[in-house]
N, CA, C and O of each residue as an XYZ file, in Angstrom:
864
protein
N     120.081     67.696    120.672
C     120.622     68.821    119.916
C     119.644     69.194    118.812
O     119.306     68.126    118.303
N     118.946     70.338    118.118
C     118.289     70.934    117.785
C     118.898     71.105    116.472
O     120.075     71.458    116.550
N     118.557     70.996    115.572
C     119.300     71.788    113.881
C     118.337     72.100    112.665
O     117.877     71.390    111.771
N     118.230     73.247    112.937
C     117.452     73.892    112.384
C     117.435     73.517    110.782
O     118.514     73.436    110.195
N     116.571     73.357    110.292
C     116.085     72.648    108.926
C     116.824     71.457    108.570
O     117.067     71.211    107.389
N     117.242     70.610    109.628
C     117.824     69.377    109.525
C     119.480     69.621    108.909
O     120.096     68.770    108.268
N     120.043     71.092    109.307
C     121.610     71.298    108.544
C     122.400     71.521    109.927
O     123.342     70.793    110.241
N     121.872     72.756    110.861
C     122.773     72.961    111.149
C     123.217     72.617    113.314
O     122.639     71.671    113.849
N     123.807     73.143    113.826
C     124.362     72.987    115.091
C     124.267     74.013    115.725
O     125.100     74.917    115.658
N     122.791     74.047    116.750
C     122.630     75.156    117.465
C     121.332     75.228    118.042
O     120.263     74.894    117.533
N     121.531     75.651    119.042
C     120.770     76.103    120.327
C     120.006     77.458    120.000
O     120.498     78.085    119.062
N     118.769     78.084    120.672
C     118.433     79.356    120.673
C     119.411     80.110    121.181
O     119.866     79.231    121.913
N     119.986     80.875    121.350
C     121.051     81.827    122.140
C     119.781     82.814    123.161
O     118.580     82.831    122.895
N     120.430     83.560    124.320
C     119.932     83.930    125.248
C     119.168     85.116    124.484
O     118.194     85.701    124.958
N     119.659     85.348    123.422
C     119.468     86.867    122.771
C     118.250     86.725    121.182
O     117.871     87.488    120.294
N     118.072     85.595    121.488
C     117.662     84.643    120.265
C     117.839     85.126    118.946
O     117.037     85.319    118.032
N     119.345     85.316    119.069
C     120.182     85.214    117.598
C     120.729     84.224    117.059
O     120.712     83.191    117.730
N     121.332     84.178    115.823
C     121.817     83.033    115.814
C     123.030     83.774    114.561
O     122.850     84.826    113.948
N     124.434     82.704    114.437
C     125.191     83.275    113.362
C     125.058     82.052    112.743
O     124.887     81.068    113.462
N     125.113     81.896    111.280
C     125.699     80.695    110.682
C     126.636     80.936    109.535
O     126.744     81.888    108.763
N     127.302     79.767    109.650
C     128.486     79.458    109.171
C     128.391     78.712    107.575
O     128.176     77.501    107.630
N     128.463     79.026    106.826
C     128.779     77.799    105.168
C     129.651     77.690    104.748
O     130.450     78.599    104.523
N     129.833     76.131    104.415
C     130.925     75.447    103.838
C     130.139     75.595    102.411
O     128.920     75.509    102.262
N     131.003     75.810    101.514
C     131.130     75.512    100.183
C     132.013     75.022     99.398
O     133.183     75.230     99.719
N     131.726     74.183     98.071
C     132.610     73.523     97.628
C     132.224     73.289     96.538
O     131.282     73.993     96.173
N     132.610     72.504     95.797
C     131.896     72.129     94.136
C     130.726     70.979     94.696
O     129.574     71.263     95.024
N     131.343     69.617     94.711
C     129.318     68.841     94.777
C     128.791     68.949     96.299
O     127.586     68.823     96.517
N     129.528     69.139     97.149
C     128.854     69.249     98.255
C     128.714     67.521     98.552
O     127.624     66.983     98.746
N     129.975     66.814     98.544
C     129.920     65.625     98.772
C     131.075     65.047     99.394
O     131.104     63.928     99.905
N     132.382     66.166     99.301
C     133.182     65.418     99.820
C     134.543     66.927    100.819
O     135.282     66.464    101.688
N     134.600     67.885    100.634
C     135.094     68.903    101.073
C     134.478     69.552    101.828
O     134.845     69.650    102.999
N     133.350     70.184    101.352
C     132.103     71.213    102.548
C     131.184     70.374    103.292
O     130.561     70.939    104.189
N     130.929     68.871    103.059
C     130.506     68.086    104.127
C     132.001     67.763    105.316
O     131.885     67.857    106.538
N     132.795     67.537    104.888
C     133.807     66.882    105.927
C     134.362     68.445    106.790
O     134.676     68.329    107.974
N     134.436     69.630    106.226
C     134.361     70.951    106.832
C     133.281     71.102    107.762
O     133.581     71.647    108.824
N     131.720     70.631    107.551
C     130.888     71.577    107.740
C     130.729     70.496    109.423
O     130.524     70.996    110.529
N     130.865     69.253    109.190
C     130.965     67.945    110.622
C     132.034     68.148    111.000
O     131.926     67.472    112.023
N     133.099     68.551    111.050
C     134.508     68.519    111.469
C     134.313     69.815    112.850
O     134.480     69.726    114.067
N     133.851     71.081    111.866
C     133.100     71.788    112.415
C     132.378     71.943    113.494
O     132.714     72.480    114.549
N     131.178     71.366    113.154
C     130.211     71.312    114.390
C     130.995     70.651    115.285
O     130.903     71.118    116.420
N     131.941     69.467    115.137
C     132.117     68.327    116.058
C     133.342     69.093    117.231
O     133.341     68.939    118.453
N     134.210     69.832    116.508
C     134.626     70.778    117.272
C     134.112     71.942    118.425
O     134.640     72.112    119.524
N     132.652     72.878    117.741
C     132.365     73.470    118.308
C     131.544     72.158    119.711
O     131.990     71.847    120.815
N     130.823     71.902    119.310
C     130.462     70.924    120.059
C     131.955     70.365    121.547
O     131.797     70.872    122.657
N     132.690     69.790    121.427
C     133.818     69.794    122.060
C     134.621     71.087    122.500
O     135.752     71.064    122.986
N     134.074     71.903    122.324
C     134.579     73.022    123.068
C     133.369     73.915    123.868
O     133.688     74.677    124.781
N     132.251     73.788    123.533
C     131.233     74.296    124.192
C     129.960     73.604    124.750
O     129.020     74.192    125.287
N     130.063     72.356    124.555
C     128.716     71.357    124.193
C     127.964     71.532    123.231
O     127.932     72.430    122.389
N     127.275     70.528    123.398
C     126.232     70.823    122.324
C     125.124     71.541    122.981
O     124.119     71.639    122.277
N     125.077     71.917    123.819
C     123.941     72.515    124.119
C     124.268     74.111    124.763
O     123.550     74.706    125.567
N     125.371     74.534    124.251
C     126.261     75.721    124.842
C     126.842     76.262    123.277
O     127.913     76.835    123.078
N     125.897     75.932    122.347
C     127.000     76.298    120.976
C     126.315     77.787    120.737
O     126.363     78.241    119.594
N     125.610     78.647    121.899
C     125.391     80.183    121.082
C     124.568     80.587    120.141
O     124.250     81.745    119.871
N     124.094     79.213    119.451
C     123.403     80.051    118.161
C     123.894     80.030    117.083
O     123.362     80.467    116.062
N     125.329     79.354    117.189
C     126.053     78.981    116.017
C     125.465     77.838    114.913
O     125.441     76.738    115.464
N     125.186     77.804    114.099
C     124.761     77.273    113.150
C     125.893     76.872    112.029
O     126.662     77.708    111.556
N     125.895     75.274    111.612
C     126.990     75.398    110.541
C     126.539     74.391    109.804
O     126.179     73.393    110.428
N     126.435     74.375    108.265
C     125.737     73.729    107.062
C     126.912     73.985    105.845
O     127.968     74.600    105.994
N     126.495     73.436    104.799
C     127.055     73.197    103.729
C     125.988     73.304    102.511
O     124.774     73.117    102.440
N     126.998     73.691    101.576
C     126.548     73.532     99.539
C     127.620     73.618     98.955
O     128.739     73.976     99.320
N     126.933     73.025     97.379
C     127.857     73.143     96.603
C     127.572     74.016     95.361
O     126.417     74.255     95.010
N     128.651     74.485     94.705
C     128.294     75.391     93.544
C     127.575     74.451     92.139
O     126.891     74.918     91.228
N     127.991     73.036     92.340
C     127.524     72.041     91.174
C     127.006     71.422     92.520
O     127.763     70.481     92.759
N     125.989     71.531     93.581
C     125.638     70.268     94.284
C     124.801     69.620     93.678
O     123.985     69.912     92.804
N     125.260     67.983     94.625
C     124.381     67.324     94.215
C     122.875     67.037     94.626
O     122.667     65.845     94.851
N     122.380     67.418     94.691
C     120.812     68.116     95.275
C     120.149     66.465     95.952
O     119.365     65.674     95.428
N     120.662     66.426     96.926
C     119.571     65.099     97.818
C     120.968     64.096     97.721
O     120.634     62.969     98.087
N     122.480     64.143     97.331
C     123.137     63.021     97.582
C     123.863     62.448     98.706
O     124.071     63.232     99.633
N     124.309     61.222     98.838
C     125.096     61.248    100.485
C     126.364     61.891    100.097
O     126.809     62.561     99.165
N     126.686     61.478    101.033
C     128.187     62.211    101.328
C     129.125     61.088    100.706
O     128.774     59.912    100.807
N     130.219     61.401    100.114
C     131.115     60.411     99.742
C     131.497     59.077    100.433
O     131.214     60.233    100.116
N     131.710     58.331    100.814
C     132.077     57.017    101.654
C     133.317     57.477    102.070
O     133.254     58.131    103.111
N     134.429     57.346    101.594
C     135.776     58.073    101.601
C     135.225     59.375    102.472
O     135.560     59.038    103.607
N     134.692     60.431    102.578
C     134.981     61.380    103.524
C     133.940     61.087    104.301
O     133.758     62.131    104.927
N     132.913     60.085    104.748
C     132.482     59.636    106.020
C     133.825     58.858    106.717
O     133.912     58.947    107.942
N     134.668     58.251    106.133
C     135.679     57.292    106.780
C     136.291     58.385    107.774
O     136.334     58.356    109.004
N     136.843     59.550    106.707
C     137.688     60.721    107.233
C     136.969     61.263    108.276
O     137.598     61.617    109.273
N     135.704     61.403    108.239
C     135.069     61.982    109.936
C     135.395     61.325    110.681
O     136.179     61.653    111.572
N     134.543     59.405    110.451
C     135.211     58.528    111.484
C     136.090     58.866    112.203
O     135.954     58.964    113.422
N     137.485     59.179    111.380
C     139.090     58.975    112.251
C     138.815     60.245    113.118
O     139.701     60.549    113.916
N     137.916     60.869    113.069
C     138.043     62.645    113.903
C     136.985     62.356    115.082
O     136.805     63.162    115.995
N     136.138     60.833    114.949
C     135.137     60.982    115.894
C     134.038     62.400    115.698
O     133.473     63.145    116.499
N     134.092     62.305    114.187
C     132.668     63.009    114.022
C     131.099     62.651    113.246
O     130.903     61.960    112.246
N     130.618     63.007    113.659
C     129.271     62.547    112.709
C     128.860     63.006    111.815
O     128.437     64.156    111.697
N     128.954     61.616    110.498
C     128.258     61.895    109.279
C     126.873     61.778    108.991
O     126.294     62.132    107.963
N     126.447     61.295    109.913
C     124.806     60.361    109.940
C     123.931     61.881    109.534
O     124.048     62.962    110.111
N     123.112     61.571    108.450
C     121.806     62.083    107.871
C     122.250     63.360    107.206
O     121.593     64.388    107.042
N     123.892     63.015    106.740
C     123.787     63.995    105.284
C     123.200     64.312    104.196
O     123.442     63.538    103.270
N     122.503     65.182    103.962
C     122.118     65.213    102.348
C     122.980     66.580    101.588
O     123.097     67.675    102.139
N     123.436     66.305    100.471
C     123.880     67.378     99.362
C     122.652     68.022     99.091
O     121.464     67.742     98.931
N     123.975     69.719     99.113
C     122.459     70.740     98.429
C     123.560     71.437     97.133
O     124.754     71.229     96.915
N     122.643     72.248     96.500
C     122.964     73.277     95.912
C     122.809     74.455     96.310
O     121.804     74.879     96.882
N     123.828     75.093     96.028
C     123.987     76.689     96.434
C     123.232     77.395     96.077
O     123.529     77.807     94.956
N     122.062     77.919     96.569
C     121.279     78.663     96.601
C     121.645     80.025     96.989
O     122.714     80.132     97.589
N     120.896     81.199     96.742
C     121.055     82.651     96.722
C     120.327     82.787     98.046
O     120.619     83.796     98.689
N     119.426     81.953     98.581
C     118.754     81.965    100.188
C     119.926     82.037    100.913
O     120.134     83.081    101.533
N     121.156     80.679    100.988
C     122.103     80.159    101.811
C     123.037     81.040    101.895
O     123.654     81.139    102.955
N     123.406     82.040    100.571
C     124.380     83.161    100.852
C     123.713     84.113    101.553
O     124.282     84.602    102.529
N     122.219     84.614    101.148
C     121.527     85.592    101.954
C     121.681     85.642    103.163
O     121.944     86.664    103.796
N     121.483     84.184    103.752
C     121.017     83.904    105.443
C     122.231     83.521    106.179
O     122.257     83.316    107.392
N     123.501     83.413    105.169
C     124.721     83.354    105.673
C     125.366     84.328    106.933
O     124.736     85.269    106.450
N     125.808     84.727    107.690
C     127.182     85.578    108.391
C     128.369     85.069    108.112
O     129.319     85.814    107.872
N     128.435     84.288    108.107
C     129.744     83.976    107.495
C     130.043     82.512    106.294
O     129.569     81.385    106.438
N     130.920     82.961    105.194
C     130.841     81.710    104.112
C     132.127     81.535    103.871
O     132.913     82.411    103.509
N     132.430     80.063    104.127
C     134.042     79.778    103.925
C     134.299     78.663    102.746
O     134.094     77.570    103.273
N     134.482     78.574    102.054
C     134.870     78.327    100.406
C     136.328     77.227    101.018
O     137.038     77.062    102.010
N     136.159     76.812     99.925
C     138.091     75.317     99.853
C     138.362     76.415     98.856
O     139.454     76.904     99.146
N     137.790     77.064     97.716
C     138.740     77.606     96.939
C     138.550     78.849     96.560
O     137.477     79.383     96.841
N     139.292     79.379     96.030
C     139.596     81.038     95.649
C     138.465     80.894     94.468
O     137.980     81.997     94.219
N     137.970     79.945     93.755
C     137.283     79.812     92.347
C     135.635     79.875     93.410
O     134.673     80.614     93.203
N     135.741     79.188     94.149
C     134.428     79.111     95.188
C     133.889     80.436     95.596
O     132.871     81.074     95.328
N     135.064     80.639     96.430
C     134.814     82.086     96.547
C     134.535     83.247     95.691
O     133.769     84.040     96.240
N     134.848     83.529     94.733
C     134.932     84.482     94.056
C     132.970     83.966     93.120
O     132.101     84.775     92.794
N     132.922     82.372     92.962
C     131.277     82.279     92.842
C     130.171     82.728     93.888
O     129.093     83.247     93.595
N     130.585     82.466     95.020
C     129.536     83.235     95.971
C     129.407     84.528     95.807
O     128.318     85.078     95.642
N     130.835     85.284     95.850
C     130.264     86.529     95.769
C     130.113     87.536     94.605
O     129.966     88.750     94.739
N     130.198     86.540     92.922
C     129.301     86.862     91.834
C     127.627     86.794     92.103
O     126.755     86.913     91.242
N     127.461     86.593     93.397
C     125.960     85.780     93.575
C     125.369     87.215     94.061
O     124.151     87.321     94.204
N     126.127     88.193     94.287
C     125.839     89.848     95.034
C     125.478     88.987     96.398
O     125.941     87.922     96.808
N     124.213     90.090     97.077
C     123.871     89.970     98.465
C     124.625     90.395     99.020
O     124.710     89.884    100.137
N     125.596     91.466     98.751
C     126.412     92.068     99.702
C     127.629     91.250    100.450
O     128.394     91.660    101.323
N     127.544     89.759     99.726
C     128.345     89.129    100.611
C     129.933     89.035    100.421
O     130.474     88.241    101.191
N     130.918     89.829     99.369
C     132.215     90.374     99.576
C     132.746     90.371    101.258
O     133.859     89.896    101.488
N     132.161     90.753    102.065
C     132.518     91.097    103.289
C     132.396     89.800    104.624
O     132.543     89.722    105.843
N     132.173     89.262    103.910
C     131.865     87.972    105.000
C     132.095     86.511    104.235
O     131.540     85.481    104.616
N     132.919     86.574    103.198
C     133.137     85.301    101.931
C     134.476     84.943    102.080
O     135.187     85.597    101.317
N     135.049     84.202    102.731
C     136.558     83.778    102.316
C     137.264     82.379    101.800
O     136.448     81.570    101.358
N     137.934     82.175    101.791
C     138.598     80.386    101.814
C     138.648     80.391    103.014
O     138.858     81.300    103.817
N     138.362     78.898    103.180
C     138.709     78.678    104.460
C     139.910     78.915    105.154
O     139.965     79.208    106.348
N     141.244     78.737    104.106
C     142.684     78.615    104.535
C     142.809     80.195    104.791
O     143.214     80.544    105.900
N     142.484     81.178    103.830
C     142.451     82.503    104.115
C     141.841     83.427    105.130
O     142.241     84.553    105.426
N     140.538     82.606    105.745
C     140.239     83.165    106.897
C     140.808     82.851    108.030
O     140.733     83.563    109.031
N     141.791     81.111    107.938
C     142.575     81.150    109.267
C     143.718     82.053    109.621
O     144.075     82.385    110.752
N     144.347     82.473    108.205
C     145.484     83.058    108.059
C     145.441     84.392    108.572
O     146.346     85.101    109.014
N     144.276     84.588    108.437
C     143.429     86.375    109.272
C     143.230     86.440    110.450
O     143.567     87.414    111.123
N     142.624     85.378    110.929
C     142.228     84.882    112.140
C     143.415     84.807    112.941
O     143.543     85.585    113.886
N     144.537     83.730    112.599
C     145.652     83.824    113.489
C     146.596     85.193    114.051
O     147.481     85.261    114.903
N     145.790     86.522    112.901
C     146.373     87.766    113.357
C     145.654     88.609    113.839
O     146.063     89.770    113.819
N     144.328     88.307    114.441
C     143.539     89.216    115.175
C     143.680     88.669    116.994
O     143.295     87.606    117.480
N     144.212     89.574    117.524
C     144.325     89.823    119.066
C     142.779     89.223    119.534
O     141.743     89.879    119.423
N     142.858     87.953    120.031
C     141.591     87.492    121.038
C     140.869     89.077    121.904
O     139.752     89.588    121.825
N     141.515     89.278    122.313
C     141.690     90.387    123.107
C     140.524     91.292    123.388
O     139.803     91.605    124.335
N     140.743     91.666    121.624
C     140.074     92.725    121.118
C     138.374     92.493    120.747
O     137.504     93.288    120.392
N     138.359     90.898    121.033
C     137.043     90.056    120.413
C     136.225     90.477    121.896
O     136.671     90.735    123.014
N     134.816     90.415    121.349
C     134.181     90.006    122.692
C     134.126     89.039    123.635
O     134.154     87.872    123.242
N     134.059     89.247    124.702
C     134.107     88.195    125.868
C     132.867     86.933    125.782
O     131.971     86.997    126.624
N     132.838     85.879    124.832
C     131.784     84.916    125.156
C     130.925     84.756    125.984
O     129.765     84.370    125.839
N     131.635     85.134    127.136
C     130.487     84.654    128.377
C     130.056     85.687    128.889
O     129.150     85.480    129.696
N     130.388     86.902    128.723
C     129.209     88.475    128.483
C     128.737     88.727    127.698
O     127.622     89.136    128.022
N     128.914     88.759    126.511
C     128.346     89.014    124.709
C     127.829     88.368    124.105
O     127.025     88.596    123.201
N     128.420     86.940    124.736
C     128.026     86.339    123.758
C     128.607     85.295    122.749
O     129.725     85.647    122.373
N     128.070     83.788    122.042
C     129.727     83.890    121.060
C     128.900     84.318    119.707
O     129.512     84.292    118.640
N     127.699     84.659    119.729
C     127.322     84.984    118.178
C     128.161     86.447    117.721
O     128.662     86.764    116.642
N     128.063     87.284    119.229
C     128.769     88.548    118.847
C     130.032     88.421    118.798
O     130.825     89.099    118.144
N     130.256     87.476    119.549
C     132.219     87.510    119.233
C     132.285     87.212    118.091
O     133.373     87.501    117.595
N     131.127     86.445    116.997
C     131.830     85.703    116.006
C     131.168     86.898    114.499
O     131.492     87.075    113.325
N     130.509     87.253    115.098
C     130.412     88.811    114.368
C     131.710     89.939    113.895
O     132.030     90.519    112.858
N     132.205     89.863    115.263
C     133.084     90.631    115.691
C     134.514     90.054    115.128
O     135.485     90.810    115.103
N     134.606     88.897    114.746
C     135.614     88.136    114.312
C     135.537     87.987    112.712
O     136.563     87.579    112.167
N     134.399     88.283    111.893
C     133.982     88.600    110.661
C     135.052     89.568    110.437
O     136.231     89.502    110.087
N     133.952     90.800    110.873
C     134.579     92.374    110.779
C     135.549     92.419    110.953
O     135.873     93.343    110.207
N     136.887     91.926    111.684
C     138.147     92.028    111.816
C     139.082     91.443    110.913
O     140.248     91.644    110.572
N     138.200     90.684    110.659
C     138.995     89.574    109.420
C     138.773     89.914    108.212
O     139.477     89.314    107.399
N     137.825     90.893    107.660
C     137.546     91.756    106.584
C     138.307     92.734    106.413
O     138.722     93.200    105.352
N     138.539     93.120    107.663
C     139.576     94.955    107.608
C     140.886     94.369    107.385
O     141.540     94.713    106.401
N     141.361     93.442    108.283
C     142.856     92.702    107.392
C     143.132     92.022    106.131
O     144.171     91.385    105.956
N     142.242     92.142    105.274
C     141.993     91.036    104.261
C     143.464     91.897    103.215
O     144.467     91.261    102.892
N     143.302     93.031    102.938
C     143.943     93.519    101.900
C     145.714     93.189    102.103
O     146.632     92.827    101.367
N     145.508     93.626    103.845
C     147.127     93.738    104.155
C     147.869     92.570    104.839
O     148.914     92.764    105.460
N     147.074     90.857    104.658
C     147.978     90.109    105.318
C     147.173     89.016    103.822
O     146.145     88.339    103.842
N     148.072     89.233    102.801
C     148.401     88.364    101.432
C     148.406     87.116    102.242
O     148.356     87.072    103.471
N     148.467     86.173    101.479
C     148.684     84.486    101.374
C     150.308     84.460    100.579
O     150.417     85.217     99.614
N     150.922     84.040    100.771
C     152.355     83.591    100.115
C     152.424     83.094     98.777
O     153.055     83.615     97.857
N     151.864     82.247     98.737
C     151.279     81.974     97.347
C     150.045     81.476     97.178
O     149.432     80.935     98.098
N     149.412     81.669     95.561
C     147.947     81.179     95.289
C     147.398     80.253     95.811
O     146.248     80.216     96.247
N     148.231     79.393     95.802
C     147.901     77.793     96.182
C     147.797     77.634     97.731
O     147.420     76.530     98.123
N     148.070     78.556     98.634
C     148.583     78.724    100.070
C     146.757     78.621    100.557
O     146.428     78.158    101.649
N     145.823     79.095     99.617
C     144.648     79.273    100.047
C     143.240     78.291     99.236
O     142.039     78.559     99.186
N     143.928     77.238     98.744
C     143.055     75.958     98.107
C     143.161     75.428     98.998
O     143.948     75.637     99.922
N     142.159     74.416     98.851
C     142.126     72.928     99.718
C     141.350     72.327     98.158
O     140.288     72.592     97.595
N     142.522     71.391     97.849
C     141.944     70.503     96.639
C     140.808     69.549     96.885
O     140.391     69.236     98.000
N     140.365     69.132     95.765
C     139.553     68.094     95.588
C     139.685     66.959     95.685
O     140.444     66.574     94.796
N     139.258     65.948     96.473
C     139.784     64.872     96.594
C     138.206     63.765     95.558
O     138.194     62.575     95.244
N     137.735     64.247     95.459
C     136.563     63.336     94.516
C     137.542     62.612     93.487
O     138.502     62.983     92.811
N     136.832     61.355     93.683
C     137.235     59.993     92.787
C     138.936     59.140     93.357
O     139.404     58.080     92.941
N     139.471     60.027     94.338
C     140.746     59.670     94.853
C     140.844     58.578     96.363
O     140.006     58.629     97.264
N     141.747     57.872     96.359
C     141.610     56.777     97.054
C     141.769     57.659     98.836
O     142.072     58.817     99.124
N     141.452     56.617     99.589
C     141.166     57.073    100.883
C     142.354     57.747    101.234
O     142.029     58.904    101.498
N     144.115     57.530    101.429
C     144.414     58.275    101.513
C     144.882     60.117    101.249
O     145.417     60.840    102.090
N     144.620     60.363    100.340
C     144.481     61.175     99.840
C     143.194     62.317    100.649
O     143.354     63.471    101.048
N     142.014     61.496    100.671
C     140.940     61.827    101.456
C     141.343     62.280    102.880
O     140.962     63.362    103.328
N     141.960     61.604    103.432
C     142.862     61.396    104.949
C     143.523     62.590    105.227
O     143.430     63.167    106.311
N     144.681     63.269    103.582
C     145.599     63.928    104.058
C     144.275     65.734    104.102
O     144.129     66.596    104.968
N     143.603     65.530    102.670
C     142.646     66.579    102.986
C     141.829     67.151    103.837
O     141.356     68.286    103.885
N     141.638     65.500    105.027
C     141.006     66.126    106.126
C     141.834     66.589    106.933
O     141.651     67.736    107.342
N     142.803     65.945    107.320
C     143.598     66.642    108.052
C     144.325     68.335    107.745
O     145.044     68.936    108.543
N     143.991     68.711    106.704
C     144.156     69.890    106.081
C     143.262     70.635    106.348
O     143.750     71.721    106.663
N     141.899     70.649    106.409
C     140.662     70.795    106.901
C     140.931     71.331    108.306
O     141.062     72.487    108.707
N     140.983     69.975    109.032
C     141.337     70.001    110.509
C     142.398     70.649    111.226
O     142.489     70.765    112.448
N     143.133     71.029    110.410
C     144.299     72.086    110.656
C     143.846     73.152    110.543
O     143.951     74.041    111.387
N     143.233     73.242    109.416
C     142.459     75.097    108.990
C     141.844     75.431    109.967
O     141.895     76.585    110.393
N     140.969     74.262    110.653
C     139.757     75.032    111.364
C     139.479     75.022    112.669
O     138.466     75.288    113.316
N     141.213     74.455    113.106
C     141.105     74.484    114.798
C     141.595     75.629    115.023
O     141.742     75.579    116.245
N     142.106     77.064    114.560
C     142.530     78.266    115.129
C     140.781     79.583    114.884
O     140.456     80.587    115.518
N     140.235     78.997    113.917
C     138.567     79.464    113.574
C     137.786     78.646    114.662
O     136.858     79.381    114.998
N     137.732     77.677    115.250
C     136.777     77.321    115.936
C     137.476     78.040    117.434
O     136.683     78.441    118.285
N     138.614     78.136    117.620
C     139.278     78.903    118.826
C     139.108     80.694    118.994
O     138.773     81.340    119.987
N     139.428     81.093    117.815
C     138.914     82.213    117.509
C     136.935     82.677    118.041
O     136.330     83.597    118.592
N     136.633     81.277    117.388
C     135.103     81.856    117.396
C     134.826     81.950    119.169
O     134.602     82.984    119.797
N     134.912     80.668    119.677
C     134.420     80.492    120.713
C     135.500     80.851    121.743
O     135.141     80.274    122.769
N     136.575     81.474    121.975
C     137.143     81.831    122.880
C     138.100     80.795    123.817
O     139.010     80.998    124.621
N     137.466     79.651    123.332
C     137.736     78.055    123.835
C     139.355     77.580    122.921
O     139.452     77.592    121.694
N     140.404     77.220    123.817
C     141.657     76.431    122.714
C     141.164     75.269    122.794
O     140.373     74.965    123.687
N     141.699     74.162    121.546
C     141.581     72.869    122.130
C     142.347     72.033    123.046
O     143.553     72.011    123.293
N     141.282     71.290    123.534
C     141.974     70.071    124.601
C     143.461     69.676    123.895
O     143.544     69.364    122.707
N     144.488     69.729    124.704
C     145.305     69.012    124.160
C     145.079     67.461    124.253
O     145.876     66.688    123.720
């Protein structure tokens, strides 16, 4: 498997495009790493690894910690998912990573709203993670492109743009409906219930993207 500057999950695509995906979070040690492997480990299981499109998926943090591992506590939490933590390093959020972004998914509304103080046009492609599933679960597959004619970089283009035009008219219930807290300095369970919060968010986005449901 191939990952381009040692971050992300992806193949040349036939079209030699590529989309990528960012997790963000505050240190980039324990939320947008366990997002950004949870992630790949999914797409990976639904397409191979050698069938992932061009999809690309990495992580930062708005305070990262520039060269640190990943928390111990959220390597455990991959463990239980059968995903891989091996050869994490923490970054900081750079104005490159939003640039070269297509799509940026934030744990929090405070995250979000820092990326896209960062300009680059990126308002249109910036969400919480919980808020882009909540979009996602209301866009008609249908209407997406067909993966295995288009493409999945264009479906997942195409799954941006749709999820932007609903943004105004399908609210969150309440504020809190669209955090995923912090679990830094908190004992493993706690860590446990966040991934699984994670892992809830991002099995109707990895279905969405790739056209693929999961294995039951």
């Amino acid at each position: 498997m191939t990952a381009p500057e040692g971050r992300g999950i992806a193949e040349t695509s036939i079209t030699g495009t590529t989309f990528r995906i960012l997790h963000v979070s505050t240190g980039n040690v324990c939320r947008s790493p366990i997002t950004e492997r949870l992630n790949r480990h999914a797409l990976s299981a639904r397409l191979g690894e050698r069938l992932t499109g061009g999809l690309i998926v990495e992580s930062a943090g708005t305070w990262g910690h520039e060269g640190a591992a990943m928390e111990a506590n959220a390597e455990a939490v991959l463990a239980d998912f059968g995903a891989d933590a091996s050869g994490f390093v923490g970054r900081e959020l750079l104005d490159e990573h939003v640039i070269r972004a297509d799509l940026v998914l934030t744990a929090t509304r405070d995250h979000r709203a820092q990326v896209i103080s960062m300009g680059h046009s990126a308002g249109l492609r910036t969400f919480t993670l919980k808020e882009f599933t909540r979009l996602v679960r209301a866009i008609d597959p249908a209407t997406l492109p067909d993966p295995l004619d288009e493409g999945v970089v264009e479906r997942a283009r195409a799954l941006v743009r749709a999820a932007a035009a609903l943004r105004g008219w399908l609210l969150a219930p309440t504020a809190e409906a669209d955090e995923v807290y912090d679990p830094y300095g908190a004992p493993i369970t706690f860590f446990r219930s966040i991934g699984e919060e994670i892992h809830q968010a991002l099995d109707p986005v990895v279905t969405a993207l790739t056209g693929v449901p999961a294995k039951p």
